[in-house]
N, C-alpha and C positions, 0 to 999 in steps of 0.2 A: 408256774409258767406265765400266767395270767400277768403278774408284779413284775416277772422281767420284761413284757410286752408294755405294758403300764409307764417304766423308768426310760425305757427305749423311747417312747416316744416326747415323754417329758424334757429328756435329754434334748433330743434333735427341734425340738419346737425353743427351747433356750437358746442353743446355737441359731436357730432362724431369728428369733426377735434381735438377738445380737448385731446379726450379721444386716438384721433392714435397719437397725438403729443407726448404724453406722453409715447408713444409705441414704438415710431421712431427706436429703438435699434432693435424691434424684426421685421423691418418689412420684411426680406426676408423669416419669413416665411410664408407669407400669412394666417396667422388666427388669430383668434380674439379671441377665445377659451371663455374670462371669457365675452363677451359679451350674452344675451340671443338670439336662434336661430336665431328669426322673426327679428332682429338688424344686427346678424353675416353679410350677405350678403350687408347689406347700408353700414356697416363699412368696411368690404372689398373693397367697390366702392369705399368709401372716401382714406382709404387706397393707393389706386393704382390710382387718380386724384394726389393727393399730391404728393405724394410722388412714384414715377414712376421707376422701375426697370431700368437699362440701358437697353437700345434696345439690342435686339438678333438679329443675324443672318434669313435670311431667311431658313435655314436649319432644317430640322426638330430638335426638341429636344430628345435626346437620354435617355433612362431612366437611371441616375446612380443607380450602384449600390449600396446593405445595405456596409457598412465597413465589409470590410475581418476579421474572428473572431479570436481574437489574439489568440497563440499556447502556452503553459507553455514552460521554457526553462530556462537556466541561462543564465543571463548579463556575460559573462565574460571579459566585458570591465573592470572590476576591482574586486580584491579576498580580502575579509575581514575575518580577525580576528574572530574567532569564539567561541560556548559553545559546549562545553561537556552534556551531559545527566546529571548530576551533576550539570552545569553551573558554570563547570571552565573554564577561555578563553583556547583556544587550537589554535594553528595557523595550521592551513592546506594549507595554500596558499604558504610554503617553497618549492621556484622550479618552482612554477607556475606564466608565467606571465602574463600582463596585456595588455592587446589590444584597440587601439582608435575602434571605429567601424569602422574608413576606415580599417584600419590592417588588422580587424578582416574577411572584405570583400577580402580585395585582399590574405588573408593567409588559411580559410579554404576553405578545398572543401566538398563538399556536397560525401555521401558516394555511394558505388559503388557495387554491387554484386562482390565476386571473382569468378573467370572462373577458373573452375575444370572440371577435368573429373573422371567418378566414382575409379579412381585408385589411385587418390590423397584427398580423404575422411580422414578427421582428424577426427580417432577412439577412442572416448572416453568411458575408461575401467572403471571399478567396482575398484578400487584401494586394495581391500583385494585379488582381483584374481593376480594380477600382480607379477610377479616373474624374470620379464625380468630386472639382473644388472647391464646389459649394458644402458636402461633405466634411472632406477632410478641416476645412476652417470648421466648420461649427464643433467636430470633434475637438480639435487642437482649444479651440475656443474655452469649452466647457471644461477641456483638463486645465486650463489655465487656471480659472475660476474658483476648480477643488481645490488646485495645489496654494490658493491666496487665501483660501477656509481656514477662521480659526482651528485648531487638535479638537477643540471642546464641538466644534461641528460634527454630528457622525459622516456628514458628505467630504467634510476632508479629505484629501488626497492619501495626505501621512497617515492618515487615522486610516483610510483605508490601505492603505500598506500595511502597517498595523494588525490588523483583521490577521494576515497569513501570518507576521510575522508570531503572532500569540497562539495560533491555532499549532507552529509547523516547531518550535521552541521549549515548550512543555512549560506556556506562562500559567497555564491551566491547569490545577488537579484533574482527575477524572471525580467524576460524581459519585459522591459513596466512599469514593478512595483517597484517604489523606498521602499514601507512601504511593501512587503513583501520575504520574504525568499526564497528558493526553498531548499527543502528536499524529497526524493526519494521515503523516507520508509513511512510506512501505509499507502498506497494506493495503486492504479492498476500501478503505475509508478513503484514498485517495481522489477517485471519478466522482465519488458522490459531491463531496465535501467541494472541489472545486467546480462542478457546477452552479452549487450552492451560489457561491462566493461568486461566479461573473453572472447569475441571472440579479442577483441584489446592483451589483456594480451596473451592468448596462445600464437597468431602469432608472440608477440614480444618472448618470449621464445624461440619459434620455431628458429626465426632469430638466436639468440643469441646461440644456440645448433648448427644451420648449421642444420634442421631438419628440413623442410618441411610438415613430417605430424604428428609432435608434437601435442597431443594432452591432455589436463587434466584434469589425471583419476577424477572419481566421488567418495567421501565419502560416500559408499552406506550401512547408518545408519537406513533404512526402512526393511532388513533381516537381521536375526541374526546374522548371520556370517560378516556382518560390522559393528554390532554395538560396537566398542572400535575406541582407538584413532589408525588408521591405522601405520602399524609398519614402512611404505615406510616414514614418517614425524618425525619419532621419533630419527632422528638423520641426522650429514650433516647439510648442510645450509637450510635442510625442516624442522629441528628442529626447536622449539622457545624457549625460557626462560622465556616466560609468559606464562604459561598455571598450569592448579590446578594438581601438584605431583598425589594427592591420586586418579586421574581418570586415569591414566595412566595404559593402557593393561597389565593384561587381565580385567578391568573391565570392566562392562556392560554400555552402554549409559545409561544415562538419560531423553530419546527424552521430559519429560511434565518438566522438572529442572526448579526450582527456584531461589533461592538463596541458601539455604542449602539443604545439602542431605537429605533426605528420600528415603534412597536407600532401594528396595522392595526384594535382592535378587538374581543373578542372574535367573532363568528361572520365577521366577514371574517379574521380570523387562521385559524382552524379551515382556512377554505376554502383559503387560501396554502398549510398545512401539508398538506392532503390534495394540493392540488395539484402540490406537490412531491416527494411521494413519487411520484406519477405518474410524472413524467418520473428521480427516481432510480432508481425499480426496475422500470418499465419500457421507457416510449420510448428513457430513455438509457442503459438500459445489460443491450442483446441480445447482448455475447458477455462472457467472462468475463474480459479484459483493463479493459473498461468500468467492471463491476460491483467488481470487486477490487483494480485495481491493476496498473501495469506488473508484467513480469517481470523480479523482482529476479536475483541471479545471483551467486555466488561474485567476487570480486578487484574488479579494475578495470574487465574488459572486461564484466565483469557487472552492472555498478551502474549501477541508471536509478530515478529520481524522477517518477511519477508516478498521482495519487491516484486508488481508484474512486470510485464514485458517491456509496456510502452512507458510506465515509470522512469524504467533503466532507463533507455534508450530510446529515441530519441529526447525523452523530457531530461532527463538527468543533463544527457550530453550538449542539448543546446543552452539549457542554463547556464552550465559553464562555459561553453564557446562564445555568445554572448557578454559575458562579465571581463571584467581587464585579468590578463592571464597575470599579470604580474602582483597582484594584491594576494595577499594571505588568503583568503576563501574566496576570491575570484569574483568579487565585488561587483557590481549588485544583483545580478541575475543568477552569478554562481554560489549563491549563499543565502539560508531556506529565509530569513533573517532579517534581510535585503530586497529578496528578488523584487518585490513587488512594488518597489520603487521608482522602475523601469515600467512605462506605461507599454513596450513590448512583451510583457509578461501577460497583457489580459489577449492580446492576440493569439503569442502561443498557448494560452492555455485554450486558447479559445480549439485551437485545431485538436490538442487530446480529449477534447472533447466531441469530437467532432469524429475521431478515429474510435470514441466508446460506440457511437450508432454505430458506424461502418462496421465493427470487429461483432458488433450485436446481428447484423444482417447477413453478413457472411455466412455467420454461425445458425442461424435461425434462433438466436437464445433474445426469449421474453422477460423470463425469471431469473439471474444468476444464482441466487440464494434464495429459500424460504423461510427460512428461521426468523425467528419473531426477534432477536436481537442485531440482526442486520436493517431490517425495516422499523426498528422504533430509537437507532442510532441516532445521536439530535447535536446538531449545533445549533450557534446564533448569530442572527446578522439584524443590519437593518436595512428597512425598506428607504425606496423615494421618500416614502412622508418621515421618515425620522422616527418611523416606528419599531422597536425590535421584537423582531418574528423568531421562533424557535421552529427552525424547521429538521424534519426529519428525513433520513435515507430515502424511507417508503417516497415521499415527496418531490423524490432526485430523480426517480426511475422512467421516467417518460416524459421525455422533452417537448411532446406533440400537448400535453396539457399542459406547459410553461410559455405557451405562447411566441416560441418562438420556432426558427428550423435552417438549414444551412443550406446553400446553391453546392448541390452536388459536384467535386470535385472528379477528375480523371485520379483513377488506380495502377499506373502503369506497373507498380511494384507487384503485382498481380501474378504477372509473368514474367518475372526478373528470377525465378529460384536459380540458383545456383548450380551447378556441375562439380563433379567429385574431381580432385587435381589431381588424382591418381586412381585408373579405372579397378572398382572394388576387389575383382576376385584377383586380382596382381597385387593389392594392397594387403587382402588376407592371406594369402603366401607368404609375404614380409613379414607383416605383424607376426606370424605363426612361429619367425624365429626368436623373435624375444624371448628374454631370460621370464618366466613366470615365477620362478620361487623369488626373486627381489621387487615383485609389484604386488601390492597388496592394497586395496581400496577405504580398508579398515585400520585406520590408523592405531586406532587404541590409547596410550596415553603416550605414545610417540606422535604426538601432533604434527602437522607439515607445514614446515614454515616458506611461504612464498618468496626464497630467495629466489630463485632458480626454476627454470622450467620440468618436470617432472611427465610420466607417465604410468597410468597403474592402469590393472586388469580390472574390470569392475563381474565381476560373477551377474547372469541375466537368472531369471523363474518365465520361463517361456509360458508355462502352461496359464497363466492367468488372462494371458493376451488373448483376447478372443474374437471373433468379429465381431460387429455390432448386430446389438439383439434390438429387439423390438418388444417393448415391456409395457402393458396399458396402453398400447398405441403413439407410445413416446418411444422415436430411436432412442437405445443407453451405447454410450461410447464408452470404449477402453482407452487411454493414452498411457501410453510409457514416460515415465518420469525420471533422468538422470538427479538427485539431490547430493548436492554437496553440500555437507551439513557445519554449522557450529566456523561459522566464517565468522573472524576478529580481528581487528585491528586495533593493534597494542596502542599508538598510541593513534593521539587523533589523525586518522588522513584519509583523504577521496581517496578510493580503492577502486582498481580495475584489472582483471584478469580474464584473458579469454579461454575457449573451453572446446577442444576440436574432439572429432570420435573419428577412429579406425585410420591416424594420423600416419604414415611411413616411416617418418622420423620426426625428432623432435626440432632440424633444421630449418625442413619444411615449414613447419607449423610456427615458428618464432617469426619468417618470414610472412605467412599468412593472413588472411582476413576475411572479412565475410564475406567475400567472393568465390569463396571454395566453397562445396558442400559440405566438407568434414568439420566446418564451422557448425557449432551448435549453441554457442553465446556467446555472452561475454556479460559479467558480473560488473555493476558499475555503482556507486555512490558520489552524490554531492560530498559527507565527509564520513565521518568514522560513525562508531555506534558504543556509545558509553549511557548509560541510564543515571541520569541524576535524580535522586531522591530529594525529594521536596521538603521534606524537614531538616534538610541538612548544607544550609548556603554555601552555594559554591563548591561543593567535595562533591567528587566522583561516589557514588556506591556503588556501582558494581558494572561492571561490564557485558554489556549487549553481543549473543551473537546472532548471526542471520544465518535464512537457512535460502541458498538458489535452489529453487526448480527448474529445470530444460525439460520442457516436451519436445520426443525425439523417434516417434512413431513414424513420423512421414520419413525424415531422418534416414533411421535405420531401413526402413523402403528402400529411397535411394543410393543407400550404399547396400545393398542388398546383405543388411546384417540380421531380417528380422528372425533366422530361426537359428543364429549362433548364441552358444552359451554364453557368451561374455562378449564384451566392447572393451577396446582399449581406450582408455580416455587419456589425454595431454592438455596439461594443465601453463598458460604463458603469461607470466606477470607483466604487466606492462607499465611500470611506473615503480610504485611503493611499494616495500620490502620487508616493513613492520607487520605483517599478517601474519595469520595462520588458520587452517582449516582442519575441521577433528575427521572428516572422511567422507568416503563418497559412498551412496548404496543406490538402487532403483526402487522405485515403487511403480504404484498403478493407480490411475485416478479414473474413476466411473463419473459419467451423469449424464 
């Protein structure tokens, strides 16, 4: 018995040396994983008889730690050739140069708070209130000056045009990442990134004027009395020569603009554009994924497409109404590319930034995000002295330590919400006869192609919705989130579709606009979304899709839908026809 116990074990100890021999590669990491339990530990022993770790020290072993998680950021060890919205090459990298990573070590410096004191506050105005000529010349003055700048100056005009056009293009790898791009827009990189970009731009102004508390006014296109193209831009070197003749003052903005006018009038346009803002900054967008943007995220596993509120709208839509409607990408304000060629570009940008405090105050929100890859997100620019600073998110977040602050504007859009165009419980009556077996919110691999205006059932989960709690002292909010997922447009094109709940008919709603309550968006891009691969000049790789969020809590309130099982949703294209969306579902977003 003893000799069969003896062979048994000699056996299974051969099958073990075999089976680590054959392992010899993996073996610092001490496991055997595809072995069964009751074996793991004999194979570990044979493991570590054979083949023996180098001796350690007698010093305790200290625990390393997980790898540091890498931060999103441009390479700009090297600037490439880039596409247009269109996918024409466009070069943004004139001017800009190229750095080894030692360079790039021993040349930037990491950024710095400026030391002020309250008497030196760069005042940023309402640009229709402005009247001051001594002003606006030394402004016009100093663009003159950059736009006479050699490319090789970083104070250039071009070169700073430049800047967006390589940040918003993908002239940039991401850092770490040879096979992907870095791009700014539709995501929460968005607010940060161009504050970034007009606190460098002012100062260098400033320098250039000999003015210390140069500051640049805002395009304040959210009250009436801003909405035209400001007269301060409309001549001088703040002029442009790309922009659409037939918008020019006294006409009324177009904050929802698409590609062509449908212009509503002036005082019913007014009323659209207040009304929009409503549901931008506030019905639709109560958490901060809403209002800014997905969360972007280092690599691959980090990378998502999807726009917030005031992105879409008004930003999207004045780019383009600003640019000549008749150019291929809407030239120069309507194309990411371009825009910033138009010295009206740092004004409007100046006011969405201006609406991140205001949508930050509403909200009582300090922190949007805490995640340590949101706050150590890094671009690069340069300063007044011709220094380049890498500055980060964390950096962006409080404008009160940037030295500068805006002359509070009037919010009339405050109290513009809208009214339901058909009183709710007469509308769920209606609704209640539609066919339900022909609507289905879950496409499946019957995709839905945006020829046609459409309507589906979308199924609710009531029980998640809850009031808001009080958790460690911090209100946590619930919002209801309509997502319409896996949006594509086949081939290149600005895309816009609006997006009504608990509509009557689908008549109604082709007719409609954000003047109804049953208005809950509208999905808007400058152009299409294709992801070009950086090792592969000029070929498409693979095709981007987006995903819209609607916050529609207050919403479903006013249409008094909050405790029905489902919402009909009506889907109305308004332009291009090459789309298509993989389906619609709800979720729920806490914070």
């Amino acid at each position: 018995m003893e000799k069969w116990w003896v062979l048994a074990v000699a056996v299974v100890s051969v099958i073990l040396l075999l089976f680590v021999t054959t392992n010899f590669d993996n073996r610092s990491s001490r496991s055997i994983s595809s072995l069964p339990d009751f074996l793991d530990k004999q194979a570990q022993y044979v493991l570590d008889f054979v083949f023996p770790l180098p001796p350690t020290s007698s010093t305790p072993q200290v625990q390393v730690d997980p790898p540091h998680p890498i931060f999103i950021g441009p390479n700009v060890t090297q600037c490439f050739a880039s596409f247009s919205d269109d996918y024409q090459p466009v070069n943004c990298c004139s001017g800009i140069p190229s750095y080894t990573e030692e360079e790039l070590l021993a040349t930037a410096k990491d950024f710095e708070f400026p030391v002020f004191n309250e008497s030196q506050i760069r005042v940023r105005r309402p640009v229709h209130k402005i009247t001051d000529t001594v002003f606006m010349e030394k402004y016009r003055k100093a663009t003159e000056i950059m736009k006479n700048l050699p490319i090789t100056n970083p104070h250039c005009f071009a070169r700073q045009a430049n800047i967006h056009c390589s940040y918003c293009t993908g002239a940039f790898k991401e850092e770490n990442y040879d096979d992907m791009l870095l791009r700014i827009h539709r995501s929460r990189l968005f607010f940060p990134f161009h504050r970034a970009y007009l606190y460098f731009y002012e100062r260098i102004v400033g320098k250039i004027m000999g003015d210390d508390s140069f500051a640049i006014p805002y395009w304040n296109w959210d009250v009436p009395e801003g909405m035209y193209m400001p007269d301060m831009f409309m001549n001088g070197s703040l002029f442009h020569h790309k922009r659409e003749t037939t918008h020019f003052p006294p006409r009324v903005t177009q904050n929802d603009f698409y590609k062509s006018d449908e212009f509503l009038g002036p005082e019913k346009q007014v009323e659209a554009n207040l009304a929009l803002m409503y549901v931008q900054m506030v019905s639709g967008a109560k958490t901060p994924e809403l209002f800014m943007g997905c969360p972007l995220k280092a690599g691959h596993d980090g990378w998502c497409m999807g726009l917030g509120t005031i992105e879409m709208s008004p930003h999207n839509s004045l780019h383009s109404w600003t640019g000549i409607t008749s150019l291929p990408e809407l030239e120069d304000m309507g194309a990411f590319y371009s825009a910033a060629r138009d010295p009206l570009f740092y004004a409007h940008h100046s006011n969405i930034d201006r609406l991140w405090h205001v949508w930050r105050e509403l909200n009582d929100v300090k922190e949007e995000w805490s995640d340590p890859e949101w706050f150590n997100s890094f671009f690069y620019f340069y300063d007044e002295n011709q220094q380049l600073i890498r500055v980060r998110v964390s950096d962006m977040l409080d404008e009160t330590k940037l030295g500068y602050r805006y002359v509070p504007s009037e919010t009339p859009w405050l109290d513009y919400k809208p009214t339901p165009l058909v009183e709710p419980n007469l509308a769920k009556k209606e609704l209640s006869k539609l066919n339900n077996g022909l609507n289905t919110p879950l496409f499946g691999s019957n995709i839905r192609r945006l020829d046609t205006t459409f309507t589906v059932k979308v199924p609710r989960s009531i029980k998640p919705v809850a009031e808001d709690e009080i958790k460690d002292g911090k209100k946590i909010h619930t919002e209801e989130i309509l997502v319409v997922d896996g949006i594509l447009a086949e081939e290149n094109v600005a895309v816009k579709f609006d997006v009504f709940i608990n509509m009557v008919n689908e008549s109604m709603a082709i007719k409609s606009d954000v003047r109804v309550r049953e208005y809950a968006g509208a999905f808007q891009t400058m152009g299409g979304g294709k992801k070009i691969n950086a090792k592969k000049v000029a070929k498409i790789d693979e095709k981007m899709k987006t995903t819209y969020k609607i916050g529609i809590s207050d919403l479903l309130q006013d249409l008094d839908a909050v405790n029905d099982d489902s919402i009909w949703v009506t889907v109305v294209p308004r332009g291009q026809f090459d789309v298509t969306i993989d389906g619609m579902r709800i979720e729920y977003q806490r914070w």
